[in-house]
C-alpha positions as CSV (number, residue, x, y, z in Angstrom):
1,X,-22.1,101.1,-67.8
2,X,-20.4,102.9,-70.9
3,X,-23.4,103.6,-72.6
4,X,-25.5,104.6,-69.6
5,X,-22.7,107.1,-68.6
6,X,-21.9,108.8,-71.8
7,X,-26.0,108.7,-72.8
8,X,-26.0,110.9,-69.3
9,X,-22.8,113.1,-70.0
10,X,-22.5,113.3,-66.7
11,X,-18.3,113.5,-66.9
12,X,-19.7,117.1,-68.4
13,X,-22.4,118.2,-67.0
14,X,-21.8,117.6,-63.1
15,X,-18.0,118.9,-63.2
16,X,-19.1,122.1,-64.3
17,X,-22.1,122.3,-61.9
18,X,-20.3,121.3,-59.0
19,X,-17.2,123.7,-60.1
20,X,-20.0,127.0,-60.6
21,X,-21.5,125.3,-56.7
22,X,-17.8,126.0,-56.0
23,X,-17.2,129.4,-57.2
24,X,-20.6,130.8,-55.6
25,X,-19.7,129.1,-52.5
26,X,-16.4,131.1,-52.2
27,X,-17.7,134.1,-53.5
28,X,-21.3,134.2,-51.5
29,X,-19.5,133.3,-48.3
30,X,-22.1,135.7,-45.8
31,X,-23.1,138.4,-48.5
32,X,-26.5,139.5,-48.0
33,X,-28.5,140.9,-50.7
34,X,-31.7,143.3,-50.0
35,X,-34.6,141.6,-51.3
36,X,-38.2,142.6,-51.4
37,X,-40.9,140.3,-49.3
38,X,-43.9,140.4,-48.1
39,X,-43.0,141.5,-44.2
40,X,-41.8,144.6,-45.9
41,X,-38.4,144.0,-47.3
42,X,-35.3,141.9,-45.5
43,X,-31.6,141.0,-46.1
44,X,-30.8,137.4,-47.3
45,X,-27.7,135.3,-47.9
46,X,-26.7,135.2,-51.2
47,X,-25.5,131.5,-50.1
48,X,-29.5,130.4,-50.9
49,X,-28.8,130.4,-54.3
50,X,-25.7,128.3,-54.6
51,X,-26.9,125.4,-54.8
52,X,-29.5,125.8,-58.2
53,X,-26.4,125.1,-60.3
54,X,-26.2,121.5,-59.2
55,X,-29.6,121.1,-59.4
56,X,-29.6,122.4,-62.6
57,X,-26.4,120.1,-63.5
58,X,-28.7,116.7,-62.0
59,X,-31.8,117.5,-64.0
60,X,-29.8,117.5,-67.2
61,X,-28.2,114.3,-66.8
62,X,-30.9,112.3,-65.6
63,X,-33.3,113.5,-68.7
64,X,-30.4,112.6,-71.0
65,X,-31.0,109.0,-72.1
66,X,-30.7,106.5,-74.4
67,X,-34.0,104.7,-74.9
68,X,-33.1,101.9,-76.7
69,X,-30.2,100.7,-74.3
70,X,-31.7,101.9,-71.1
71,X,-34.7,98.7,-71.8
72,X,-32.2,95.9,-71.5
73,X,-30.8,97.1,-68.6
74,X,-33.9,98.1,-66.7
75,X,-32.8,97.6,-62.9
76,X,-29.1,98.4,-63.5
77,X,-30.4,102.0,-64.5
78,X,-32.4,102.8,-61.8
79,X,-29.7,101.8,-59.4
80,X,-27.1,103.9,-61.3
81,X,-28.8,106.9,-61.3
82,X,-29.8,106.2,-57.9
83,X,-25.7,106.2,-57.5
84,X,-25.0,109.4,-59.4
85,X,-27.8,111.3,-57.3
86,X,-26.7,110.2,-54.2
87,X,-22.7,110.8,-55.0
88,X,-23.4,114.5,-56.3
89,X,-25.1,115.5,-53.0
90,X,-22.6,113.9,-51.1
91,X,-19.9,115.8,-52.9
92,X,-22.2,119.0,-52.4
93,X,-21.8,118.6,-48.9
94,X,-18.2,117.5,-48.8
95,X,-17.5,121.2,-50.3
96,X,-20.1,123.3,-48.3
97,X,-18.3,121.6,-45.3
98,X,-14.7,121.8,-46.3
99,X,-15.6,126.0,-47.5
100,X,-17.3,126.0,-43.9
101,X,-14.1,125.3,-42.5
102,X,-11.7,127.0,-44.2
103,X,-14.1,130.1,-44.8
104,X,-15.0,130.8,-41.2
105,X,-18.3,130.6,-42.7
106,X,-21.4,129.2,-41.4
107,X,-23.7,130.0,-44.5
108,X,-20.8,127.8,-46.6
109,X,-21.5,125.1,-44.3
110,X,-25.1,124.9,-44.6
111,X,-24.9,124.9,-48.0
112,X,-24.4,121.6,-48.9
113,X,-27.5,120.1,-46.7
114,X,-29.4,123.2,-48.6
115,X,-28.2,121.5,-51.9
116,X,-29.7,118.0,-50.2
117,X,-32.7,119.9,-49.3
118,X,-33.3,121.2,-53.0
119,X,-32.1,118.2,-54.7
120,X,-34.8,115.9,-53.0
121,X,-37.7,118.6,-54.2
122,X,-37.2,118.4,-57.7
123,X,-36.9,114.9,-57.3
124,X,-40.2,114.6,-55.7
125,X,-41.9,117.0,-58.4
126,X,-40.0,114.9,-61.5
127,X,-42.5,112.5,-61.4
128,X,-45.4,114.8,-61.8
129,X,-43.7,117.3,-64.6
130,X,-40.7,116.0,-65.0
131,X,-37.6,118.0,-66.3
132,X,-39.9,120.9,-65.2
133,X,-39.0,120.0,-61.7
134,X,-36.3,122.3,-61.7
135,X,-39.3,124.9,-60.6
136,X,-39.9,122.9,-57.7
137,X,-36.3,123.9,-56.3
138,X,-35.8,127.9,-57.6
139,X,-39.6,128.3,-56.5
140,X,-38.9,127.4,-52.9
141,X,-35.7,129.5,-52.8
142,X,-37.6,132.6,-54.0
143,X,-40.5,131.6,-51.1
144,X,-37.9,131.6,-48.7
145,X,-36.9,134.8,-50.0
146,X,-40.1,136.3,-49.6
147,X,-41.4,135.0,-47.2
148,X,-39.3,133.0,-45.3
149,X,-38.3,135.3,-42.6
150,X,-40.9,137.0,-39.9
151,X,-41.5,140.9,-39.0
152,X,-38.4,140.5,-36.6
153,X,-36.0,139.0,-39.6
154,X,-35.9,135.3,-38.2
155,X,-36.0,132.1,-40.3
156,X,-39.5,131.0,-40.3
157,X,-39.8,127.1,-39.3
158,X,-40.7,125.8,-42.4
159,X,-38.0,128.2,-44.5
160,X,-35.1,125.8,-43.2
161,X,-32.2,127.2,-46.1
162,X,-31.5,129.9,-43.9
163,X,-30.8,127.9,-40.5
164,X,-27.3,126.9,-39.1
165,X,-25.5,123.5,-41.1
166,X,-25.7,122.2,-37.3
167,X,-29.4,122.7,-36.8
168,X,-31.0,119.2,-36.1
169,X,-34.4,120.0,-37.3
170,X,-33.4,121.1,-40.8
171,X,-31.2,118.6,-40.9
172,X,-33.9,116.1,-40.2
173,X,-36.4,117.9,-42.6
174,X,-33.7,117.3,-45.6
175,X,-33.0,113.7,-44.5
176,X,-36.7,112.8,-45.1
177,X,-37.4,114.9,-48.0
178,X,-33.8,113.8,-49.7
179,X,-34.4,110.0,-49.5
180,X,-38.7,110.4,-50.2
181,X,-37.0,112.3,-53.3
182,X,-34.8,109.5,-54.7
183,X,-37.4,107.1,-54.2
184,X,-39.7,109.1,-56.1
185,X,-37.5,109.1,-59.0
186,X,-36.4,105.6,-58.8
187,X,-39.7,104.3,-58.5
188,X,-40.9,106.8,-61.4
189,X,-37.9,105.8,-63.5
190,X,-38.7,101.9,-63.3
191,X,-42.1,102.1,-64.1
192,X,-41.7,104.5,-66.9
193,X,-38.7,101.9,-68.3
194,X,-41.2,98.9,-67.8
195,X,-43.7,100.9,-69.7
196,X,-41.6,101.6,-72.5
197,X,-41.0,97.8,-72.3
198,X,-44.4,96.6,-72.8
């Protein structure tokens, strides 16, 4: 586990992700910023943005490897990086609910299932380009952005980032998208390890 944990640096690299997650969270709290789209221009949380950072901080460990080692240890890999994924959203949502609280603040409470949400697309889009994936997350936030929001200045349906933390639907959406995202990866992962086995 030594080697698969400094070959990730993930004691660096999700610390200072989930600390900049943090510091957003606080500051964003329910700041809107005017952005242009095409319904003709419309205010959106600043909050849609927080979570890149961790997503950012995820895509850099799990393409930091060490070849070699990670081939004698094929399944124990997968499994750990299954872990780490799974524990870095959870602590995502552990802060976006705690700042919820103690902010007042409902966009600091959907924040974390947002991170979830965003997490799970770049894990479903790493098996096709794969550390390009981070795309597949800042790409939806800047459709959401755009067009993500109707003539009247609703949430579209599909948009989900900008509904409440309690909203069943989007929380059902990021279930289903989250877990088809980490077994995208995992299954990815094995059968790249296998293929640099053989």
């Amino acid at each position: 586990m030594y080697w698969w944990f400094k070959a990730r640096r993930a004691h660096l690299l999700l610390p200072v992700g989930l600390a900049i997650f943090t510091s957003l969270v606080w500051a964003f709290r329910e700041l809107l910023l005017g952005m242009p789209s095409f319904t003709g221009g419309t205010e959106v949380l600043l909050m849609l943005f927080a979570p890149l950072p961790v997503c950012v901080a995820l895509m850099l460990t799990l393409t930091s490897r060490m070849p070699d080692a990670e081939l004698s240890g094929l399944r124990r890999v997968v499994a750990l990086d299954t872990l780490l994924i799974s524990t870095t959203v959870l602590l995502a949502l552990a802060i976006g609910y705690v700042s919820g609280i103690l902010l007042d603040s409902q966009a600091a409470t959907a924040v974390g299932r947002n991170t979830a949400l965003l997490t799970g697309l770049m894990l479903l889009a790493y098996p096709v380009i794969e550390a390009r994936a981070l795309v597949a997350p800042t790409a939806f936030v800047l459709v959401v952005v755009m067009e993500g929001y109707n003539a009247a200045r609703e949430p579209r349906p599909w948009a989900v980032l900008p509904e409440a933390g309690d909203d069943l639907q989007a929380l059902a959406v990021t279930a289903v998208v989250f877990v088809a995202g980490v077994a995208a990866f995992a299954v990815d992962r094995s059968h790249r390890l296998r293929a640099d086995e053989g």
